[in-house]
TITOR-431112 format. One record per residue: x, y, z of N, C-alpha, C in turn; residue number from 1; residue in one letter. Coordinates in steps of 0.1 Angstrom, whole numbers, plus 5000, padded with zeros to 4 digits. Example, Ala and Ser with C-alpha at 12.3 -4.5 7.8 and 13.67 -1.06 7.14 Angstrom:
PADO   npx   npy   npz  capx  capy  capz   cpx   cpy   cpz  resi  resn
PADO  5132  4943  5078  5123  4955  5078  5132  4967  5078     1     A
PADO  5128  4978  5071  5137  4989  5071  5129  5000  5079     2     S
END
This chain:
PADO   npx   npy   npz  capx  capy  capz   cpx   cpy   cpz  resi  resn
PADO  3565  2729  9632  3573  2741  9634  3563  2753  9635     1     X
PADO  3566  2765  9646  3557  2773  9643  3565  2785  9642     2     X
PADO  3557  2794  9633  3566  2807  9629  3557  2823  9632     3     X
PADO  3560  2829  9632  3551  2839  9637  3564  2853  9633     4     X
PADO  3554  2862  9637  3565  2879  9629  3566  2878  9618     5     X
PADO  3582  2885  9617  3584  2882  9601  3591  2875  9601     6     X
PADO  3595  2864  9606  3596  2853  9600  3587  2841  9594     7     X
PADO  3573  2848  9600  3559  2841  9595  3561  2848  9583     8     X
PADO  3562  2863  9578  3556  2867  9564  3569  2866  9558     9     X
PADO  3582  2864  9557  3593  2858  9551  3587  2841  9543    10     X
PADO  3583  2836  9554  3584  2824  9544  3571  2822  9540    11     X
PADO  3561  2831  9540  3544  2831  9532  3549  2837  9519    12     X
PADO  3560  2845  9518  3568  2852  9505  3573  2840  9500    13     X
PADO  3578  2828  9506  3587  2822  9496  3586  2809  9508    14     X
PADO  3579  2799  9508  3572  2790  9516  3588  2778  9511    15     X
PADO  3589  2769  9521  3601  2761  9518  3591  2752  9506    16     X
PADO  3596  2746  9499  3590  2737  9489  3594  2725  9493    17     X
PADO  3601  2714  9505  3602  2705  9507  3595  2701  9524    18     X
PADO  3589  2715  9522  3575  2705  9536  3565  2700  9527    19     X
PADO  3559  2696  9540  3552  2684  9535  3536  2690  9536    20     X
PADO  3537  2702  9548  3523  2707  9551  3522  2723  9558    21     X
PADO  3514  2732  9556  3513  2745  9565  3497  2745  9564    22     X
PADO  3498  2745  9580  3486  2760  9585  3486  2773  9589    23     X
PADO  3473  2776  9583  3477  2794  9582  3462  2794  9591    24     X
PADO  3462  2802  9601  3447  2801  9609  3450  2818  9614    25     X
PADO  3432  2817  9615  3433  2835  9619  3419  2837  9625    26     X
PADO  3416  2845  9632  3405  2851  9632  3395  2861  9621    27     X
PADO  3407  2868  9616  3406  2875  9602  3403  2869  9586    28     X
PADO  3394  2862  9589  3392  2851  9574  3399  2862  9559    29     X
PADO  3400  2873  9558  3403  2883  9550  3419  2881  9550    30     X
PADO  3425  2882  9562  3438  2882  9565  3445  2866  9559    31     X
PADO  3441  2859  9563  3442  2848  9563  3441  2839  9549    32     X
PADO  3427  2849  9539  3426  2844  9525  3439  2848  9518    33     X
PADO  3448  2856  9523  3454  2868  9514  3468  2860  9517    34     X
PADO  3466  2861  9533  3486  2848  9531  3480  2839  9525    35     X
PADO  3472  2830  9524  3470  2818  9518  3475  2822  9501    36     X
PADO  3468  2828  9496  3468  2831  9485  3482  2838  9475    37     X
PADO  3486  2841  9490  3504  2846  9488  3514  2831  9486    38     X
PADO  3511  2827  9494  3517  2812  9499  3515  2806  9488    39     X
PADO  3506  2800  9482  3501  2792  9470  3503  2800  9457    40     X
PADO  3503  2809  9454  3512  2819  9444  3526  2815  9443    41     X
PADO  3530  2819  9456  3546  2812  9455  3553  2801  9452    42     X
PADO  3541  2787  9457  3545  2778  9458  3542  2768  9439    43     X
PADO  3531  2774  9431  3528  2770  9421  3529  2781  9410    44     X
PADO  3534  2792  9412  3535  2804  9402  3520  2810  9394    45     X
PADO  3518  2818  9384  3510  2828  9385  3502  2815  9373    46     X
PADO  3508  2804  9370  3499  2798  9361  3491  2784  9367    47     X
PADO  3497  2782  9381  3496  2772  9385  3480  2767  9387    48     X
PADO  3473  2775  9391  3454  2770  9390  3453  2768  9378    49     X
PADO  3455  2776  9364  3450  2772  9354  3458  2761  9345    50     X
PADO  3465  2755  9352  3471  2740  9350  3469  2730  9357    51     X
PADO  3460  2735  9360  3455  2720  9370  3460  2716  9382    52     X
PADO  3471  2721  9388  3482  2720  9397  3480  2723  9411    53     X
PADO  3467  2729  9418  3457  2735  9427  3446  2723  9426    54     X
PADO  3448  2718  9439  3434  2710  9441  3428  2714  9455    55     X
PADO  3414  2721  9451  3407  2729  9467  3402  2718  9469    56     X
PADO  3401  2714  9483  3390  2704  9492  3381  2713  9503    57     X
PADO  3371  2717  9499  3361  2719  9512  3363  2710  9523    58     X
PADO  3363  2718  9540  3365  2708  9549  3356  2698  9550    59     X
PADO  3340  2705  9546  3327  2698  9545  3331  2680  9536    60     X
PADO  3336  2685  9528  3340  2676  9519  3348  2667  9521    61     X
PADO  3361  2672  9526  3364  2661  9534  3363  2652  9549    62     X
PADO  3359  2659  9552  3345  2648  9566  3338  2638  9559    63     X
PADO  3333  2643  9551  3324  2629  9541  3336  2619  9537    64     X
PADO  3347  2623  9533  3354  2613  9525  3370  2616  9526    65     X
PADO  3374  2608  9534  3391  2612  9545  3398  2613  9527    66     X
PADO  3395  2601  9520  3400  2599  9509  3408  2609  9497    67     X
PADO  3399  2616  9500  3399  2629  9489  3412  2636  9492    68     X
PADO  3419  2637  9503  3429  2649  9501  3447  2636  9499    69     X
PADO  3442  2624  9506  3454  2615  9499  3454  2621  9482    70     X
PADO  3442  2614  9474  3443  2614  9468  3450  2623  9457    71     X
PADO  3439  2633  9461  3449  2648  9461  3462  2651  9460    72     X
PADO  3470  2644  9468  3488  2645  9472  3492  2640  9461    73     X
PADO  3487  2623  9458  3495  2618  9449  3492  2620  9434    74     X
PADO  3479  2625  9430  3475  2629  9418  3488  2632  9406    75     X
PADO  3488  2626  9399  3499  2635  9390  3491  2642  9372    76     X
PADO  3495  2650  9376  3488  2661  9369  3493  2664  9353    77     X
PADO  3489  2667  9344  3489  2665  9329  3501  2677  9330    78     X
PADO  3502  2687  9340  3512  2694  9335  3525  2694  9343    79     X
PADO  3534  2696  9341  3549  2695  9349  3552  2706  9357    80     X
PADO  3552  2701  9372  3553  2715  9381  3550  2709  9396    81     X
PADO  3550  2716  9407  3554  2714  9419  3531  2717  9418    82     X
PADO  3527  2708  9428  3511  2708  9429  3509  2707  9449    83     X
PADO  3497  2718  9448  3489  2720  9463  3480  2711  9463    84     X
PADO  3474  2706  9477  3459  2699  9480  3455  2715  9488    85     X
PADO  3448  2724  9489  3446  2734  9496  3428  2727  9503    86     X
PADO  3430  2725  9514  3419  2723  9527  3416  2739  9535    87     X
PADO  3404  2740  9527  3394  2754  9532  3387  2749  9544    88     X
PADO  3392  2762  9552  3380  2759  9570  3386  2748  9576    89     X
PADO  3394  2741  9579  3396  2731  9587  3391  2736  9601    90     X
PADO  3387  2722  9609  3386  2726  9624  3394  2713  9626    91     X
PADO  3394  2716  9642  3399  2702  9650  3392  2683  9646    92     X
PADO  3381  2686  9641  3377  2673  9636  3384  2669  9625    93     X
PADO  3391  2675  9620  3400  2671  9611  3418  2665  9610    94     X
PADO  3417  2668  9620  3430  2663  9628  3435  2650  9625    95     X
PADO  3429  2639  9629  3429  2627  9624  3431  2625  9607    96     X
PADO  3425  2627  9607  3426  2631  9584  3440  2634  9581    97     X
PADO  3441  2649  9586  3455  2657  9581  3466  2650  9589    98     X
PADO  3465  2643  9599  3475  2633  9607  3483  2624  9598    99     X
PADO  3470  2617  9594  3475  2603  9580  3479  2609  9569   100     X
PADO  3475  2622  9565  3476  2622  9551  3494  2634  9551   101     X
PADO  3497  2635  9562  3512  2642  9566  3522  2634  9570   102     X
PADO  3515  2621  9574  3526  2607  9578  3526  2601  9566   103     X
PADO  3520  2597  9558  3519  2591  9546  3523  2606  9534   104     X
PADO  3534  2616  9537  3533  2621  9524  3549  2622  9520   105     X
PADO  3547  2618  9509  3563  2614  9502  3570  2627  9494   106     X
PADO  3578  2633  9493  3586  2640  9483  3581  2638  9470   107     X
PADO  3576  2649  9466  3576  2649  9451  3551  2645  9450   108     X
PADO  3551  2644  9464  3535  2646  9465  3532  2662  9464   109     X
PADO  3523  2668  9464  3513  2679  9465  3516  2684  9480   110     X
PADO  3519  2697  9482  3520  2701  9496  3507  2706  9502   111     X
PADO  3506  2702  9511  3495  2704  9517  3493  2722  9525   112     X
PADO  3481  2725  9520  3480  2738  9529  3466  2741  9535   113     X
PADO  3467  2745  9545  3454  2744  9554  3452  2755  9557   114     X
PADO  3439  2766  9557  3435  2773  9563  3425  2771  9576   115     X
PADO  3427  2778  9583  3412  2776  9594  3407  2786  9604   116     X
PADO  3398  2791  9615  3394  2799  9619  3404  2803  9627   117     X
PADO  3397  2810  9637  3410  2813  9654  3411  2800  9661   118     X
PADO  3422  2794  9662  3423  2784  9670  3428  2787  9685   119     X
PADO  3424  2778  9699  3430  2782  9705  3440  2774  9709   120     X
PADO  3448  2777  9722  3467  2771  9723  3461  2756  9723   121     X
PADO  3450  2753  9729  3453  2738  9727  3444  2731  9715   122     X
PADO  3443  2735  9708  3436  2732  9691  3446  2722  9694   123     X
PADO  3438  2710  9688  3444  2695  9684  3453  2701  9666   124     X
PADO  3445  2705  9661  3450  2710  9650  3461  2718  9647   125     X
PADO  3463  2731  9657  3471  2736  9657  3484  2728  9662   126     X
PADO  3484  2720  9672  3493  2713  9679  3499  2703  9669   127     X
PADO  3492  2697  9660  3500  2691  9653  3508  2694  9638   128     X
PADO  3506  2706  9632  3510  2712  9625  3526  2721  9633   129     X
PADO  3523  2725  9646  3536  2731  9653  3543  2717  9658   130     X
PADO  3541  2704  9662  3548  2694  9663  3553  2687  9654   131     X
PADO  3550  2687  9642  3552  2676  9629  3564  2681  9628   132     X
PADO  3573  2675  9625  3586  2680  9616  3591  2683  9604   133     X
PADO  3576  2680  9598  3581  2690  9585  3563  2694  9578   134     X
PADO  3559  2703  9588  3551  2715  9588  3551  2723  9591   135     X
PADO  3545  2733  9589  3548  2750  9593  3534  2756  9601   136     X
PADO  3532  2755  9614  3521  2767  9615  3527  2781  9616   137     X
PADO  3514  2789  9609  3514  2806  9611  3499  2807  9622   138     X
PADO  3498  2817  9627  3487  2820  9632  3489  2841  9628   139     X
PADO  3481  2843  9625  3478  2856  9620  3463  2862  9633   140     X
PADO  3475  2871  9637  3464  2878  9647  3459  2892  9646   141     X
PADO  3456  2903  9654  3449  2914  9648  3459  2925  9648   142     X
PADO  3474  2921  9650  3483  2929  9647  3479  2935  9628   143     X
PADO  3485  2950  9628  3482  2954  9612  3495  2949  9606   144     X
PADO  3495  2950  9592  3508  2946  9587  3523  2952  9588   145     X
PADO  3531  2949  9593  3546  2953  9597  3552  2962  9582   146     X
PADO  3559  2969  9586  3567  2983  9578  3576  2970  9568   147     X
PADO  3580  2959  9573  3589  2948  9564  3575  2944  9553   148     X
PADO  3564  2940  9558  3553  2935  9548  3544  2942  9539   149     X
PADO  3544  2958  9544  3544  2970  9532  3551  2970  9525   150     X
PADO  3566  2971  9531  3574  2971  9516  3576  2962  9511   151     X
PADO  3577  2951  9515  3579  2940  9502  3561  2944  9494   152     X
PADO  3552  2939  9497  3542  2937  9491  3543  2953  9479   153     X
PADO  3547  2967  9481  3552  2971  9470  3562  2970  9467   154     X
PADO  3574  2965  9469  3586  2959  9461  3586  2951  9450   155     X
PADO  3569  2944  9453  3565  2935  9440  3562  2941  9430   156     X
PADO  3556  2955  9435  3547  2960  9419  3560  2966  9415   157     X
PADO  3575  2970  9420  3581  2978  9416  3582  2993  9423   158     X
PADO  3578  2988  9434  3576  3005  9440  3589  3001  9454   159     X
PADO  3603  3009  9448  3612  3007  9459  3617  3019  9467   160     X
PADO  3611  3032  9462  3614  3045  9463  3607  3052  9469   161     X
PADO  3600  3049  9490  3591  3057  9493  3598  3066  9503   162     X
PADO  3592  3078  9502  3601  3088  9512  3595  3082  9528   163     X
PADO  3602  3084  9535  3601  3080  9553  3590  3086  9552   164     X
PADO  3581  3105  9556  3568  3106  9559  3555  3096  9551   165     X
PADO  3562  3091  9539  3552  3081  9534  3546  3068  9540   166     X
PADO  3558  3063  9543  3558  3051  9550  3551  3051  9564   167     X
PADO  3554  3064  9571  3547  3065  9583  3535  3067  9581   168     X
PADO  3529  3074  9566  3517  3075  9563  3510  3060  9563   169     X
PADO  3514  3049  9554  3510  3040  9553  3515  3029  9563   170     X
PADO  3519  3027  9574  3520  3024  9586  3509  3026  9592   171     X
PADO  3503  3041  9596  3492  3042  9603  3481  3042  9597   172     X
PADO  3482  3039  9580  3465  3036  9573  3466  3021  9578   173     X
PADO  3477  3015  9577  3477  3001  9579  3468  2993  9594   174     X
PADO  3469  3004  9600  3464  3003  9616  3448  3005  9616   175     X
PADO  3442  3012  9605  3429  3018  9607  3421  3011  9592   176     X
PADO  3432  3005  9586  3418  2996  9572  3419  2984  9576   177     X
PADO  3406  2976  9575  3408  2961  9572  3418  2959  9561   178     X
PADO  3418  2951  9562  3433  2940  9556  3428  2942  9538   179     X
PADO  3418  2939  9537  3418  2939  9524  3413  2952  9516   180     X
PADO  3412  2960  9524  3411  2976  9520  3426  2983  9516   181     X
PADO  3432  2978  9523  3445  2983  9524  3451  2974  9517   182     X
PADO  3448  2960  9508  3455  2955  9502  3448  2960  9489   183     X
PADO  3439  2969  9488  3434  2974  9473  3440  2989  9471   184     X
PADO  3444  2993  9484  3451  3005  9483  3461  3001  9480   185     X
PADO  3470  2993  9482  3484  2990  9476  3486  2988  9461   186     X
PADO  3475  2982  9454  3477  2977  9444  3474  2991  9436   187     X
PADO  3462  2998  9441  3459  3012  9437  3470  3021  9434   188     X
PADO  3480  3018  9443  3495  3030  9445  3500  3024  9434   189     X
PADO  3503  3012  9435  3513  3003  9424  3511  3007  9409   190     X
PADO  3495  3005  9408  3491  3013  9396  3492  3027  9388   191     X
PADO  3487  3035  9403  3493  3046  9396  3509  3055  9400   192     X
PADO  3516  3043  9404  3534  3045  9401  3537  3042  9391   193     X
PADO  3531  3032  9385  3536  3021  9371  3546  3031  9363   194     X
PADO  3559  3024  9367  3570  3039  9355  3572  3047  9356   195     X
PADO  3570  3051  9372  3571  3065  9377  3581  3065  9384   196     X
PADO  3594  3067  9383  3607  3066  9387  3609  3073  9402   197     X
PADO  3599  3086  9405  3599  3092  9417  3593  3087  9427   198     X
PADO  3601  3091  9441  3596  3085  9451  3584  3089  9453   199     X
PADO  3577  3079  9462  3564  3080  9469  3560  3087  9474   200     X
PADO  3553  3101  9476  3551  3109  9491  3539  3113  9495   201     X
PADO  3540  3117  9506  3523  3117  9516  3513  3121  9507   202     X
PADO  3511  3132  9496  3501  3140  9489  3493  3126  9485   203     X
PADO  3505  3118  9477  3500  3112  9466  3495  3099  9476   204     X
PADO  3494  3094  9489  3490  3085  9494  3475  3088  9498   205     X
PADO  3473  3106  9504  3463  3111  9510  3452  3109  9496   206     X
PADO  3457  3110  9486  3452  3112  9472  3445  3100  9469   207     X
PADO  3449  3086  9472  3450  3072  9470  3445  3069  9483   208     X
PADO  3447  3073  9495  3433  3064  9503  3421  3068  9499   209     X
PADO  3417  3049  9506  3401  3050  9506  3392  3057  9514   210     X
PADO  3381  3068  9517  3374  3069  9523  3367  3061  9528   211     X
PADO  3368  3061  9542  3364  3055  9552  3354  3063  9567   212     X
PADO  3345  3058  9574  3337  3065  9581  3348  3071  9592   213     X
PADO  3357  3067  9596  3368  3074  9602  3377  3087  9602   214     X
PADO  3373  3087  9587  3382  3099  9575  3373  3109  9577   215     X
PADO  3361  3106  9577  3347  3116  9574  3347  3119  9595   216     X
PADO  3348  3111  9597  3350  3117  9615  3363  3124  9617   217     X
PADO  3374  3122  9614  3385  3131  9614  3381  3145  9603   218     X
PADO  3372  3143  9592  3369  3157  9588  3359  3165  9601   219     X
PADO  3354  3162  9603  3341  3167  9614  3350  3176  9624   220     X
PADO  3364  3165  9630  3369  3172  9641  3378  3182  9638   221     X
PADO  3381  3182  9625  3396  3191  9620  3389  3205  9613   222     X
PADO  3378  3201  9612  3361  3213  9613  3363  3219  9628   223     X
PADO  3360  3213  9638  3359  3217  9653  3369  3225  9654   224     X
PADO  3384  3219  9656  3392  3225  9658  3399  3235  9651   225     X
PADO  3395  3239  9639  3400  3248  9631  3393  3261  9627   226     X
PADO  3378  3254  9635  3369  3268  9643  3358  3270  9631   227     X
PADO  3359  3258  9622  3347  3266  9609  3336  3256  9612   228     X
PADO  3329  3263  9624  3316  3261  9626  3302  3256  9617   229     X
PADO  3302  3263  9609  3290  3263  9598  3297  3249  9592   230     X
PADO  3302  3245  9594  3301  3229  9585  3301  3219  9595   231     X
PADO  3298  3220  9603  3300  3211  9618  3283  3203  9614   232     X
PADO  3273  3211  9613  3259  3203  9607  3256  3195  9599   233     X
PADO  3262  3200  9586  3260  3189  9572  3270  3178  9577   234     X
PADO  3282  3181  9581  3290  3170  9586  3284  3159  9597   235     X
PADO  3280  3161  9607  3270  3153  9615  3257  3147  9608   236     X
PADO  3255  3156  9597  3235  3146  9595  3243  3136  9586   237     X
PADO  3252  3139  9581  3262  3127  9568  3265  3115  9577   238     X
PADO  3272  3117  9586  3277  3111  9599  3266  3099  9602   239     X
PADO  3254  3106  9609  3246  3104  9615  3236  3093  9604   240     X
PADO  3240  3100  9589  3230  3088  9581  3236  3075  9578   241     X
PADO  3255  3076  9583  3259  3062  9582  3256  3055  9593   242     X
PADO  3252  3057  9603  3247  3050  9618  3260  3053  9628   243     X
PADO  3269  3067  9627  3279  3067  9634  3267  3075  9647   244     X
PADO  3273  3066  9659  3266  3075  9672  3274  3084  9679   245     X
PADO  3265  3093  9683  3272  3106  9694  3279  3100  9701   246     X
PADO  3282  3084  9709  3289  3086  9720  3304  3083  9711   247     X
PADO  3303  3078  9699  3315  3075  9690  3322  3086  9690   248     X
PADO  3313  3095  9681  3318  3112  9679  3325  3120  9693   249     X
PADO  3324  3111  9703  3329  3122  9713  3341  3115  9721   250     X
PADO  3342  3100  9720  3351  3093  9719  3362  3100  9711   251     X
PADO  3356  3102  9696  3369  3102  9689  3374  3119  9691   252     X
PADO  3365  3129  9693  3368  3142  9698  3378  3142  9706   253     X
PADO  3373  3133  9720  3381  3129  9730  3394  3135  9727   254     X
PADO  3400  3118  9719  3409  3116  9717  3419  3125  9707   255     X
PADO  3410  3134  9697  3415  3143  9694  3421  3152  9700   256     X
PADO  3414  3161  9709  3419  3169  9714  3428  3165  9729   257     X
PADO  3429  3154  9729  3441  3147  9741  3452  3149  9730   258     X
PADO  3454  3144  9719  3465  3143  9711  3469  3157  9712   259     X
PADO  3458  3166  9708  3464  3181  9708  3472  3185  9719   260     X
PADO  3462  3180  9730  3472  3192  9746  3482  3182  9748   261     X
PADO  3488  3171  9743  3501  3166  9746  3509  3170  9739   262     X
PADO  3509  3180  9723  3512  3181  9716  3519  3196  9722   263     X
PADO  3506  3205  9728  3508  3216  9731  3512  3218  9744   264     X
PADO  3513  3207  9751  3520  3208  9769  3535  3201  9766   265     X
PADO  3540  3197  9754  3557  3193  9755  3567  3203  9754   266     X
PADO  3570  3203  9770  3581  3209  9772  3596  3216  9755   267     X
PADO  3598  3203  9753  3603  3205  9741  3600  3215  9727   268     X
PADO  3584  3215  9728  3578  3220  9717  3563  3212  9710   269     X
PADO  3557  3217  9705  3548  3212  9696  3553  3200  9685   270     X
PADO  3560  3206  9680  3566  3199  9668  3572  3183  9678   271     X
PADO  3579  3183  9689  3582  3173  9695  3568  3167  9703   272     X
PADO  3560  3172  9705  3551  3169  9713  3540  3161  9703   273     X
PADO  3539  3169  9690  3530  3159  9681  3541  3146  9678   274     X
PADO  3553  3143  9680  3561  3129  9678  3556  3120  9690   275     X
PADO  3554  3127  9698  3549  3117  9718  3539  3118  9712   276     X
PADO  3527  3121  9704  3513  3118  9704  3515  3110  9695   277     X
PADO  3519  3106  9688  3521  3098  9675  3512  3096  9666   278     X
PADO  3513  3111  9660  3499  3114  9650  3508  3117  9640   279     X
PADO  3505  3107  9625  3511  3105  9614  3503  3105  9603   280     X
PADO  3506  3106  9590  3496  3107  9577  3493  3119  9574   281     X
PADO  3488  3121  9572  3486  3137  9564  3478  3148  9575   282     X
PADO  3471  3137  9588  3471  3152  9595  3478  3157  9604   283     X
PADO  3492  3150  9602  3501  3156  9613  3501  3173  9612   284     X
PADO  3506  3177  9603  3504  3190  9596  3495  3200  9605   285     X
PADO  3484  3195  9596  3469  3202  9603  3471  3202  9613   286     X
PADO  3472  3192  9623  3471  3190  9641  3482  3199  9647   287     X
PADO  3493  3200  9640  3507  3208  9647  3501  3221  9645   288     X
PADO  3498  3229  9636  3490  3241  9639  3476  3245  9640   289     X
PADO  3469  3229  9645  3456  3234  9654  3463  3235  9669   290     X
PADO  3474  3227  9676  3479  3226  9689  3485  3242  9689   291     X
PADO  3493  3248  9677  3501  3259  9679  3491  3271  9685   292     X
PADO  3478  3269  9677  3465  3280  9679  3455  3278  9692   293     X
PADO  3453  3266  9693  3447  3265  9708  3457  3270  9722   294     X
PADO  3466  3264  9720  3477  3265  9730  3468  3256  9746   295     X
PADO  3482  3249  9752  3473  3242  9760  3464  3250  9773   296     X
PADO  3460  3258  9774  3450  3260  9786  3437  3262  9776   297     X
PADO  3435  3265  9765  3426  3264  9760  3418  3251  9755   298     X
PADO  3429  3245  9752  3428  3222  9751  3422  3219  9765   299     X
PADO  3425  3225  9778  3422  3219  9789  3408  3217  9790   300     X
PADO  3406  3235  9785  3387  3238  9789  3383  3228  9776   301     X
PADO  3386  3225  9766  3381  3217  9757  3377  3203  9761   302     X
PADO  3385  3196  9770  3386  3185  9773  3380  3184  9786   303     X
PADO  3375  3195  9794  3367  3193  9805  3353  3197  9796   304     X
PADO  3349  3204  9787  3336  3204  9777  3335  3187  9775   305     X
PADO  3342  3184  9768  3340  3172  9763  3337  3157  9772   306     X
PADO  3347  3159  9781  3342  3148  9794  3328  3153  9798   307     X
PADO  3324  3164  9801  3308  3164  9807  3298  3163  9802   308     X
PADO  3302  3164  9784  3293  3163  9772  3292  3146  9774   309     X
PADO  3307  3137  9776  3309  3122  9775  3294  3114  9789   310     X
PADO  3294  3123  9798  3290  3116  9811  3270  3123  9809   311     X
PADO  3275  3132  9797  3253  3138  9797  3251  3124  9788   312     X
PADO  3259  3124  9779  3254  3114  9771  3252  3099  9775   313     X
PADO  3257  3100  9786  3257  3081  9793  3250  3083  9804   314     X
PADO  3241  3098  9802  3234  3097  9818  3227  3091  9814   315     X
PADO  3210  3092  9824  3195  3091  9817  3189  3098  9811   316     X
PADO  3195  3115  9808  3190  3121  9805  3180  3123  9789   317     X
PADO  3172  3128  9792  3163  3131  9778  3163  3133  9767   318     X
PADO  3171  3140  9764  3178  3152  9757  3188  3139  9746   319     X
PADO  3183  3149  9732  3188  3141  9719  3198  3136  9723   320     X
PADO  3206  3129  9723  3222  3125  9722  3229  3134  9711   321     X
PADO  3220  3133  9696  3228  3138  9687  3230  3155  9689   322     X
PADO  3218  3157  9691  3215  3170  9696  3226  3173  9703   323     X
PADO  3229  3169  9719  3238  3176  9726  3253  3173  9720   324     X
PADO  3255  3163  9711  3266  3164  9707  3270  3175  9696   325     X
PADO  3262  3178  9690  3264  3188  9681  3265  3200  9688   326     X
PADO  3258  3204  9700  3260  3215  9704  3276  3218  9709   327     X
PADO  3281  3205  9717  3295  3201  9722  3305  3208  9710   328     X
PADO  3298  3203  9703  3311  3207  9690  3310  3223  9687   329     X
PADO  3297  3223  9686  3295  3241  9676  3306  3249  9692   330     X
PADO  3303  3244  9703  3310  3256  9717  3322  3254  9713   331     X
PADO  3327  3241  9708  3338  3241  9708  3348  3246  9700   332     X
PADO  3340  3248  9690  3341  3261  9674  3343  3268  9678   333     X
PADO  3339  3275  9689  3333  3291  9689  3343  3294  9705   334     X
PADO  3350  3281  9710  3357  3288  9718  3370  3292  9715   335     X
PADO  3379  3291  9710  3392  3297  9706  3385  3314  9706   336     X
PADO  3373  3317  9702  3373  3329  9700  3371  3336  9716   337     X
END
């Protein structure tokens, strides 16, 4: 059987206990540690490794010896409780193995769970886990996590009370951290809600993300556009000592100031026009009255600066890269006025 959406993370929350086997495969080894680890939580509870009840097989390990993950299934364990065989890294050489050891498994054996890399549609492995009748594939791809899988995953610590701009806050961090950044920010919020009866809201999220080289580039540009020049330098050599490059910085300028003039060319308004840009989290704010202050014929000349700054920097030309990008920005400071 194969499941995918949220019907994939419905049953990683609460996995059927009378299959016999699941694979969870991803490209995202991070992504993929984390359902696993959700899945086998659920399926043996919070005591279940330190009762013996978790048996890991390296795939390495079992190539050497098919043996090991039977054995595994039927093991009966000193303590009373429902027990995993968990097979790390499977590839398609393994197929054969996981074949016998899913035909040969009885009710009341150890359920099998498999992780493994990005498979593709015709993975022998994948195919037989989506054909067995009583296995589950998931495949986890570079989608971020769904508005259903935020809130359960704080529903757990107790956190049931977030206002809507929160959620759209943490929607679009969801889109911009790896998986496991944003699963330490969650646990982060949970922590400091613990017994806090009030709802969630944007301050206290802005407060609780991680800094990220992206955060430190949206400072740089919310510098540009808000015209305070004299910090446009220390912000670049910071930049510039993480290894972010000028053509990045102008990329993401770009796209800044595109968000703005759609913001500030909507017929309807700004306030509607930053909802068609779909700029969320805490700098909606900021950006609705940098678009209110530019106004769009001013965003236009900004966005023809920046294209011709985009095409010096991908010429042959001589001239610093960093250098001419910094200039790009200081004009751009200095043009509102």
């Amino acid at each position: 059987m194969k499941l995918a959406g949220a019907e994939a993370s419905r049953f990683l929350a609460k996995p059927d206990p009378t299959r016999a086997g699941l694979l969870i495969f991803g490209a995202d080894t991070m992504r993929v540690a984390l359902k696993r680890q959700e899945a086998i939580l659920a399926l043996i509870g919070p005591q279940g490794e330190s009762e013996m009840r978790l048996a890991r097989i390296q795939a390495a390990d079992l190539r050497k010896d098919a043996a090991l993950l039977s054995d595994a299934t039927r093991a009966v364990g000193f303590f009373p409780g429902p027990r995993v065989a968990f097979v790390e890294d499977a590839t398609d050489g393994l197929t054969g193995t996981l074949e016998s050891a899913l035909k040969d498994w009885r009710a009341g054996d150890a359920q099998i769970v498999v992780t493994a890399g990005n498979l593709t549609a015709k993975s022998a492995l994948k195919t037989l886990f989506e054909k067995h009748l009583n296995a589950t594939s998931i495949g986890l791809y570079d989608d971020p996590p769904s508005r259903e899988e935020i809130e359960s995953a704080l529903a757990k610590a107790g956190l049931t009370r977030i206002e809507p701009a929160a959620m759209a806050d943490l929607t679009s961090l969801a889109r911009d951290l790896d998986p496991g950044d944003f699963r330490q920010m969650l646990d982060k919020i949970a922590l400091y809600k613990y017994q806090d009866p009030s709802p969630l809201t944007p301050t206290e999220i802005a407060a609780l993300a991680p800094a990220t080289i992206e955060a430190e580039v949206d400072d740089l540009l919310a510098a540009v556009a808000d015209q305070r020049h004299a910090v446009i330098g220390p912000l670049m050599r910071r930049l510039e000592g993480q290894g972010v490059l000028p053509v990045t910085l102008c990329i993401g300028a770009l796209r800044h100031f595109r968000s703005l003039h759609v913001a500030a060319s909507d017929p309807g308004g700004v306030s509607n026009g930053i909802m068609k840009a779909r700029i969320f989290g805490p700098r909606r704010d900021a950006m609705q009255r940098q678009a209110q202050t530019w106004g769009m014929r001013k965003l236009e000349d900004a966005l023809a600066l920046l294209v011709e700054t985009d095409l010096s920097l991908r010429s042959t030309s001589r001239a610093p890269a960093m250098a001419v990008m910094e200039r790009a920005l200081i004009r751009l400071a200095m043009m509102r006025r």
